[in-house]
Structure formats: structure tokens, C-alpha cells
PADODREN-434857 format. One record per atom (N, C-alpha, C, CB): residue in one letter; residue number from 1; x, y, z; atom name. Coordinates in steps of 0.02 Angstrom, whole numbers, plus 50000, padded with zeros to 5 digits. Glycine has a CB too. Example, Ala and Ser with C-alpha at 12.3 -4.5 7.8 and 13.67 -1.06 7.14 Angstrom:
<sites>
SITE|res|n|u|v|w|atom
SITE|a|1|50660|49716|50390|N
SITE|a|1|50615|49775|50390|CA
SITE|a|1|50660|49835|50390|C
SITE|a|1|50565|49776|50452|CB
SITE|s|2|50642|49888|50354|N
SITE|s|2|50684|49947|50357|CA
SITE|s|2|50645|50002|50394|C
SITE|s|2|50704|49970|50286|CB
</sites>
This chain:
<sites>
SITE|res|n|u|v|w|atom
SITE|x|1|50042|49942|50000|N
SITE|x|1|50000|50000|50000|CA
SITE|x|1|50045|50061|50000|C
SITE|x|1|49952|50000|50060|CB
SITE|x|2|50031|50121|49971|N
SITE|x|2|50061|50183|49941|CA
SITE|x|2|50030|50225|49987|C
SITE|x|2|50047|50201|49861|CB
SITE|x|3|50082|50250|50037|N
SITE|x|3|50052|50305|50088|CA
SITE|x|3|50062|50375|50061|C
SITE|x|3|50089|50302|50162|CB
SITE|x|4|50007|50429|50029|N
SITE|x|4|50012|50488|49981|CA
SITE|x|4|50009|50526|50026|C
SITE|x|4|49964|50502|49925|CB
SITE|x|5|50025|50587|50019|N
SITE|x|5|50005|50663|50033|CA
SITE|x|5|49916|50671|50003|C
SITE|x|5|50070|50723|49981|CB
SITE|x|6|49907|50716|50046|N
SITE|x|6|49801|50714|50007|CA
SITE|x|6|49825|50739|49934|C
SITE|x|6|49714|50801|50055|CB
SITE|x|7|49854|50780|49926|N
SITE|x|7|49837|50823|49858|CA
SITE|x|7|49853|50751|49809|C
SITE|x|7|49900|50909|49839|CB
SITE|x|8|49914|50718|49818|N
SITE|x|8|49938|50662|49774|CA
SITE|x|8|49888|50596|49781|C
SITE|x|8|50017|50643|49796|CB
SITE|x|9|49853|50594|49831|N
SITE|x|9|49789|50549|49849|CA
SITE|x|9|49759|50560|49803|C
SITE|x|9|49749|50559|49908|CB
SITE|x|10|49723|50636|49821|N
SITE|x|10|49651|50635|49779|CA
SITE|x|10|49687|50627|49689|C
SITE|x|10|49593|50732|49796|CB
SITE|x|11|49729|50642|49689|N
SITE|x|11|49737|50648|49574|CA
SITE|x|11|49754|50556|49569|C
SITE|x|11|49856|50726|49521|CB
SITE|x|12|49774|50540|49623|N
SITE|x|12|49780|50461|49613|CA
SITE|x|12|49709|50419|49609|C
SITE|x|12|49821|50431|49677|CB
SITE|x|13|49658|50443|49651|N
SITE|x|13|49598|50442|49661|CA
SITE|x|13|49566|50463|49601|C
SITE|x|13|49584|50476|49714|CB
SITE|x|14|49554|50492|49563|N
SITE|x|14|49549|50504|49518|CA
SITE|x|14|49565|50471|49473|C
SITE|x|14|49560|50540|49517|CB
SITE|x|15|49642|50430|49456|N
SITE|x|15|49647|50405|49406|CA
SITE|x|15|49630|50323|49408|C
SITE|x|15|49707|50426|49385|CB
SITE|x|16|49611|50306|49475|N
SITE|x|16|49555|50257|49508|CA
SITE|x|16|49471|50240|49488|C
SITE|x|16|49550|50284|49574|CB
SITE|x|17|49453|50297|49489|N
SITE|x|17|49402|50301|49476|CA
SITE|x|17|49392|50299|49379|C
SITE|x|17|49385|50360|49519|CB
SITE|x|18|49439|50339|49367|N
SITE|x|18|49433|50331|49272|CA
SITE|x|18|49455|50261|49231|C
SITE|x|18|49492|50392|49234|CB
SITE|x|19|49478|50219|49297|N
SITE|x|19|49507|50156|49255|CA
SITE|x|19|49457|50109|49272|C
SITE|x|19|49585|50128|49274|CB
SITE|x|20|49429|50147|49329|N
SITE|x|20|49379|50078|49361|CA
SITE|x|20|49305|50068|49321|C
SITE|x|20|49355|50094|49454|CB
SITE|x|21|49302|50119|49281|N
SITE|x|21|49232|50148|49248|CA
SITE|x|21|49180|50105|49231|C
SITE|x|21|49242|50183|49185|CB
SITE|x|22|49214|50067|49208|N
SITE|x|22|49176|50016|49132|CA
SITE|x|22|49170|49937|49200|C
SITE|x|22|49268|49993|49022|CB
SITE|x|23|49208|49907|49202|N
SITE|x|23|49237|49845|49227|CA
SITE|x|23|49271|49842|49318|C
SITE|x|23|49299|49831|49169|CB
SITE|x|24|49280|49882|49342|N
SITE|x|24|49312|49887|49415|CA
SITE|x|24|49266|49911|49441|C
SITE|x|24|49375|49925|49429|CB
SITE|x|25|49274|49896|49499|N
SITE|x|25|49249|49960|49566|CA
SITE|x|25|49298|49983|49605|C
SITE|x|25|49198|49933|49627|CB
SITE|x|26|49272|50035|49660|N
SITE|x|26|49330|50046|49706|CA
SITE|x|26|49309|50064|49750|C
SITE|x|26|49378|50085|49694|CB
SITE|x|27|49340|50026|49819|N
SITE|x|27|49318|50041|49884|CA
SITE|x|27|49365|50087|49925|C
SITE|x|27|49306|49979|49919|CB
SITE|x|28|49324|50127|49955|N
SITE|x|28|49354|50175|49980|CA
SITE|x|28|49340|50163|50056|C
SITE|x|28|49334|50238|49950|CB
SITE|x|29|49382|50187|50114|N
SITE|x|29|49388|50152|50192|CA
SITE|x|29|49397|50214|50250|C
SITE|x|29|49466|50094|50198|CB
SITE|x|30|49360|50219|50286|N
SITE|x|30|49390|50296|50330|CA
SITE|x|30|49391|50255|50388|C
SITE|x|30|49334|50383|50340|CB
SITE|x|31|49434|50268|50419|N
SITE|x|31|49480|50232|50476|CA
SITE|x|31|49509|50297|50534|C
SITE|x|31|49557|50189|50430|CB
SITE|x|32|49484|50292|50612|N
SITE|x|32|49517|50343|50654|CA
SITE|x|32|49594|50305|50650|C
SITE|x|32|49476|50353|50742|CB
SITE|x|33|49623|50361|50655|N
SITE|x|33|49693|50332|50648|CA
SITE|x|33|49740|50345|50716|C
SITE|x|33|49729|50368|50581|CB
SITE|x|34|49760|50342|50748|N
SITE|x|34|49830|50368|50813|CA
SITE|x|34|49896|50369|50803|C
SITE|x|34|49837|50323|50873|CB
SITE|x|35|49902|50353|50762|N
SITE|x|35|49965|50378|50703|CA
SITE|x|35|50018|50292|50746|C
SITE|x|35|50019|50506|50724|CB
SITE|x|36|49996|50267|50782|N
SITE|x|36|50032|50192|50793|CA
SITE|x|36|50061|50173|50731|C
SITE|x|36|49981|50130|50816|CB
SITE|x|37|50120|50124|50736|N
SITE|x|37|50128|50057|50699|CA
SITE|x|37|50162|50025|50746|C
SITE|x|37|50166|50056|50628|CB
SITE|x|38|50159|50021|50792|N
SITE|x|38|50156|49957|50812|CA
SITE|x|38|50104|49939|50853|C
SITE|x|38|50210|49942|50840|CB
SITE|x|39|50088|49869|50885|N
SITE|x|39|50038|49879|50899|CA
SITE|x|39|50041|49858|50997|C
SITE|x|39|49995|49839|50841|CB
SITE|x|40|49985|49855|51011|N
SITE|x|40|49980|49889|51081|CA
SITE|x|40|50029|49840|51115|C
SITE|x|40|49896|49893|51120|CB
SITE|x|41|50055|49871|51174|N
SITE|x|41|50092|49820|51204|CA
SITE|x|41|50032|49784|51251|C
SITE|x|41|50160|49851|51246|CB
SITE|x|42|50063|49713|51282|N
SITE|x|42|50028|49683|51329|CA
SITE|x|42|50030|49706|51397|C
SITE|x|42|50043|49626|51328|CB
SITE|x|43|49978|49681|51434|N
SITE|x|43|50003|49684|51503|CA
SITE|x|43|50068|49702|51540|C
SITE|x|43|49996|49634|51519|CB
SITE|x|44|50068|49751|51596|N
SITE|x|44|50099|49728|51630|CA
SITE|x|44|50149|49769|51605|C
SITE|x|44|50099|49663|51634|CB
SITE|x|45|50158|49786|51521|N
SITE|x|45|50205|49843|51492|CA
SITE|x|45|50179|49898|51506|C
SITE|x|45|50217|49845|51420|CB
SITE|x|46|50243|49945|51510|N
SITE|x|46|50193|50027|51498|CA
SITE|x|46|50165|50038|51440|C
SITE|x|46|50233|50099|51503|CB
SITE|x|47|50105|50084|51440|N
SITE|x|47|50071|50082|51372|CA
SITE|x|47|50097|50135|51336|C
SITE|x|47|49996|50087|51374|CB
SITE|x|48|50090|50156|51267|N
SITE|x|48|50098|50189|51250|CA
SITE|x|48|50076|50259|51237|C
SITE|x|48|50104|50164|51232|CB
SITE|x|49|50102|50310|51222|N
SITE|x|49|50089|50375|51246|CA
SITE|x|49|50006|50409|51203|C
SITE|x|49|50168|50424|51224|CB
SITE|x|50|49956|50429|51212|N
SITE|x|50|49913|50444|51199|CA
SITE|x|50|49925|50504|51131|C
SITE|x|50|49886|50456|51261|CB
SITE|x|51|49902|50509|51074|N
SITE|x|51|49915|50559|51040|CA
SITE|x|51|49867|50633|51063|C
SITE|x|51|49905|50531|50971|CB
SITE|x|52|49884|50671|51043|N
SITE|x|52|49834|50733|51057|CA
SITE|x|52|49802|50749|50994|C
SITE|x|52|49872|50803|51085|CB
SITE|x|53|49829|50753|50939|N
SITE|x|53|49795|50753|50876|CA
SITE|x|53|49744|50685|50827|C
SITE|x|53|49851|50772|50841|CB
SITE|x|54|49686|50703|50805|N
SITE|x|54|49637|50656|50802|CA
SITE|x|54|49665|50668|50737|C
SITE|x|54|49558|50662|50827|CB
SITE|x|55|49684|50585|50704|N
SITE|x|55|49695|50592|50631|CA
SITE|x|55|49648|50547|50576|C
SITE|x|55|49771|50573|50621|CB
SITE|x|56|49622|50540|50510|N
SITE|x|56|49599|50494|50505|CA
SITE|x|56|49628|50451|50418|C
SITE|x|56|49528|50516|50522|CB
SITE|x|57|49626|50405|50425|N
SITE|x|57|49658|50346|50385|CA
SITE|x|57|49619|50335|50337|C
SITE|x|57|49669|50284|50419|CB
SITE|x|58|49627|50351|50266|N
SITE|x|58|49582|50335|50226|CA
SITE|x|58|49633|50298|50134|C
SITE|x|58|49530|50418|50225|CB
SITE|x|59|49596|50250|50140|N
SITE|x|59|49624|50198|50076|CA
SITE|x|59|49556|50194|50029|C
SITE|x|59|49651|50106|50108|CB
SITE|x|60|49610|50170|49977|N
SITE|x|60|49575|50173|49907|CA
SITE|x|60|49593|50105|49875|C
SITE|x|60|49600|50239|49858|CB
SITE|x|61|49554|50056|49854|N
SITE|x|61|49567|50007|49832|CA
SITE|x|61|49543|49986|49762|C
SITE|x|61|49552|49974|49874|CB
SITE|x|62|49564|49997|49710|N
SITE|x|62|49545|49936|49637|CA
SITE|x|62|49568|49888|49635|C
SITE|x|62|49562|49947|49569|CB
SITE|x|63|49544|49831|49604|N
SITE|x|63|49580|49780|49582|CA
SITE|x|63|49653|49780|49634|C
SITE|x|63|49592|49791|49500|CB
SITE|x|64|49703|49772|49600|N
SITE|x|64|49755|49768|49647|CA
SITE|x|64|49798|49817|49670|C
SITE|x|64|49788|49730|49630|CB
SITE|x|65|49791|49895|49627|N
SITE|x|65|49804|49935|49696|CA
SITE|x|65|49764|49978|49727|C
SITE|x|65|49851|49971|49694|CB
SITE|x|66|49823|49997|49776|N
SITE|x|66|49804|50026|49846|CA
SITE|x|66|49829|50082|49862|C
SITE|x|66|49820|49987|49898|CB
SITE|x|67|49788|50115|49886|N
SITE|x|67|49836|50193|49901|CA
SITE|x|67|49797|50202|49982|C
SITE|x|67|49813|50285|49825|CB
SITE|x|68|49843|50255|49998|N
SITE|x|68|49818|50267|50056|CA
SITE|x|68|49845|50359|50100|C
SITE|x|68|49845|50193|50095|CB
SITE|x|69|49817|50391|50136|N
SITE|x|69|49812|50437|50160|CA
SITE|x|69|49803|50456|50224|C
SITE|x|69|49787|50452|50135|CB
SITE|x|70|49827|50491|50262|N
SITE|x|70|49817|50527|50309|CA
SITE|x|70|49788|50590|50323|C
SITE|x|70|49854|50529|50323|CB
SITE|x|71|49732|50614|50369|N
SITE|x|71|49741|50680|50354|CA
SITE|x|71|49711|50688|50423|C
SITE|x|71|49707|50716|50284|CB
SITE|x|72|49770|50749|50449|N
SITE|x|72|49753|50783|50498|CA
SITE|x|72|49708|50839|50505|C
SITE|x|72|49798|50795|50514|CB
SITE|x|73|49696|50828|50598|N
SITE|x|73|49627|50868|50601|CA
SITE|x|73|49630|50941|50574|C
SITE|x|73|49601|50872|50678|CB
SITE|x|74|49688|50962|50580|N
SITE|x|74|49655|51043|50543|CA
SITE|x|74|49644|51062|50468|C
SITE|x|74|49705|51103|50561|CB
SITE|x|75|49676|50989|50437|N
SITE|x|75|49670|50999|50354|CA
SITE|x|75|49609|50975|50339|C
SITE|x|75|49724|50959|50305|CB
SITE|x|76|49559|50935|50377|N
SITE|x|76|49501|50901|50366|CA
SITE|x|76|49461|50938|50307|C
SITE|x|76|49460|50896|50434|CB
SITE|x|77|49442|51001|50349|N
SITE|x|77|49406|51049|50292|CA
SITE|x|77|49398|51065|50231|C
SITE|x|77|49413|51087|50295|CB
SITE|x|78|49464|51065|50225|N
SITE|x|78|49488|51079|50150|CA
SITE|x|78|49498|51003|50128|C
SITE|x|78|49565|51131|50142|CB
SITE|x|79|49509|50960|50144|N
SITE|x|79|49507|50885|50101|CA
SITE|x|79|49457|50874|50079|C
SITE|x|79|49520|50824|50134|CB
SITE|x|80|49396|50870|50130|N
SITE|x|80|49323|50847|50124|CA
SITE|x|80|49306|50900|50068|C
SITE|x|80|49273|50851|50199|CB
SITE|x|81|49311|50950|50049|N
SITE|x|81|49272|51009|49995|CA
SITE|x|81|49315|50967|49958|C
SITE|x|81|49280|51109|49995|CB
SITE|x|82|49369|50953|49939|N
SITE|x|82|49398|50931|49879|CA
SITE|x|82|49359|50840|49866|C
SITE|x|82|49496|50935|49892|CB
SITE|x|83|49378|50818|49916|N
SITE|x|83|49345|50743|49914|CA
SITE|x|83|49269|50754|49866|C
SITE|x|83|49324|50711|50011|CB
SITE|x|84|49235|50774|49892|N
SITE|x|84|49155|50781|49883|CA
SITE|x|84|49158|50809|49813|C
SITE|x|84|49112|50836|49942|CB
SITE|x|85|49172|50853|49799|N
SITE|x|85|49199|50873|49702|CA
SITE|x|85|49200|50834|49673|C
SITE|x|85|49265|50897|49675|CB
SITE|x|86|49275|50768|49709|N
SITE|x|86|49310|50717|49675|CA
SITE|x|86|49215|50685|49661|C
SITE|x|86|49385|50662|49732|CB
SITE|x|87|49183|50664|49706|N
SITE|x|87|49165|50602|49693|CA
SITE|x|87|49080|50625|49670|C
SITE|x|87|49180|50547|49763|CB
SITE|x|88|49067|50697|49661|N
SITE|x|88|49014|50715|49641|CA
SITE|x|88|49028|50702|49553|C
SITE|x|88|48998|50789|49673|CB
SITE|x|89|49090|50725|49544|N
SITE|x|89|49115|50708|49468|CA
SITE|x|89|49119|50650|49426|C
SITE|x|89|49170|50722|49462|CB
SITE|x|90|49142|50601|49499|N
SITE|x|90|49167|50541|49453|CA
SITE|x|90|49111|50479|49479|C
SITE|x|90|49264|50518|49468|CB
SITE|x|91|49052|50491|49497|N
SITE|x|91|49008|50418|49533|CA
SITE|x|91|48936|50474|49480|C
SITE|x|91|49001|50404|49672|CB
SITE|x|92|48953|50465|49416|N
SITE|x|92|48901|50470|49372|CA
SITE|x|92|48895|50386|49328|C
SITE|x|92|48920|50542|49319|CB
SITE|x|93|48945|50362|49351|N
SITE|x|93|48916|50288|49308|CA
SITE|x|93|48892|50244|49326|C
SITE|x|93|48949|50253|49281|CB
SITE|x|94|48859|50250|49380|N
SITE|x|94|48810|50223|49428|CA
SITE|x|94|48761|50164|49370|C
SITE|x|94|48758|50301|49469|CB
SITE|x|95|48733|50107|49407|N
SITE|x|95|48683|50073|49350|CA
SITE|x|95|48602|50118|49382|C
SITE|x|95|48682|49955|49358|CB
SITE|x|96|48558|50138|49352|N
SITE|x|96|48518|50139|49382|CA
SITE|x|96|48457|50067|49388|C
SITE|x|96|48502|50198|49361|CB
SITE|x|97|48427|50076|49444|N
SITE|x|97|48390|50022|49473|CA
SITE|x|97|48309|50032|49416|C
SITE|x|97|48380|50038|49573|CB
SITE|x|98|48269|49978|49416|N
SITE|x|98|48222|49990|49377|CA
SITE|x|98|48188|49975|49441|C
SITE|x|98|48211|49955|49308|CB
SITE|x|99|48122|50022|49440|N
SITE|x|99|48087|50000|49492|CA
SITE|x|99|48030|49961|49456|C
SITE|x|99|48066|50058|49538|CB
SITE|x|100|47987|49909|49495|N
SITE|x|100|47925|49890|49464|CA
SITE|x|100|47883|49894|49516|C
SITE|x|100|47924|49824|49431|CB
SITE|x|101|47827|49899|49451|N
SITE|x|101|47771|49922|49491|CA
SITE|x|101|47703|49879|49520|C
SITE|x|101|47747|49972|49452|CB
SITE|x|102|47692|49913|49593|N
SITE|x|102|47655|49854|49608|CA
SITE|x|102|47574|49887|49622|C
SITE|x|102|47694|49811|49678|CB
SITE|x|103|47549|49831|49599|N
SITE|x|103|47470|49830|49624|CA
SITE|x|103|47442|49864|49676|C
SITE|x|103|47451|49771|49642|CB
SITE|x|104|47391|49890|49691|N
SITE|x|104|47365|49926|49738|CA
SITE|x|104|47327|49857|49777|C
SITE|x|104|47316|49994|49707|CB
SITE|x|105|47307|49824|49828|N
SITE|x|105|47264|49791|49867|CA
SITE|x|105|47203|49805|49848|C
SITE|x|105|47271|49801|49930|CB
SITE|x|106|47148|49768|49833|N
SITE|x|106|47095|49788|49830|CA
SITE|x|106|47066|49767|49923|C
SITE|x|106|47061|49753|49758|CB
SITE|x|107|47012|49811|49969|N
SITE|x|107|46998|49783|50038|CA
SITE|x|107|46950|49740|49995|C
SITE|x|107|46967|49836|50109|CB
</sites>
């Protein structure tokens, strides 16, 4: 997995979404993050130090790749206005559903 900067996220995201069009999908993942890698110690260890900043973890998956992102709490704002653009633009190839129609009950 490819850990991006947002700006290099979202144009990667993008070129995700234009390959996936026809034949792919792509799942996208929002994850609270604590900026860890490793993972918790056991018992009995001291634990590890609490972060103060709330960050959150977000991946992008086609077929076989993967990208992935961070974004901290004060850039949130400005990601999400760009995110929401991204995906108002590119989730027009949607199938639409046919509805059918049903009978009224006669009492």
C-alpha cells in the first residue's frame, strides 16, 4: 500500500476512479487513525503515549492497487470540499435500478 500526501491521493483517486469505469469498482475506507505502527503492548508493559491530535486513515482500493492517506485534524476541511467534488464528478456511472410496479390491494 502507497502512503500519499492528500493532494497526490486525491489525482491518484481520480485516476482510480477513470480506470475503474467500465469493469472495476473501488472501495474506499475511513479509519480513526493514532498515528501507531506498532501495535499495543501487553500487560503489565507501559502503554503507549496517547496522541493529542485526532487523525483519520483513509484507503482506496481497485483491483490490485492501493493507496492510502492521512489527514490531519486541521486539514480536514479543506480535504472533504475537495473529496466531495472528486466524487460528485466521478460516481456518474452508477447502473440505475428499475423500479417495478406494484398493484394497489383491493379491501
Amino acid at each position: 500500500m502507497v502512503l500519499l500526501e492528500n493532494d497526490a491521493f486525491l489525482s491518484e483517486l481520480t485516476k482510480l476512479f477513470q480506470k475503474a469505469r467500465l469493469t472495476a469498482s473501488v472501495t474506499i475506507t475511513f479509519k480513526r487513525y493514532d498515528g501507531r505502527t506498532k501495535p499495543k503492548p501487553r500487560e503489565g508493559k507501559p502503554p503507549l503515549p496517547e496522541s493529542q491530535e485526532h487523525l483519520c486513515l483513509i484507503r482506496a482500493k481497485s483491483r490490485n492497487k492501493k493507496i492510502a492517506t492521512v489527514v490531519h485534524q486541521k486539514d480536514i476541511n479543506k480535504f472533504q470540499l475537495a473529496y466531495s467534488s472528486l466524487l460528485k464528478g466521478n460516481l456518474d456511472g452508477l447502473k440505475k435500478l428499475k423500479k417495478t410496479k406494484t398493484k394497489a390491494k383491493a379491501d
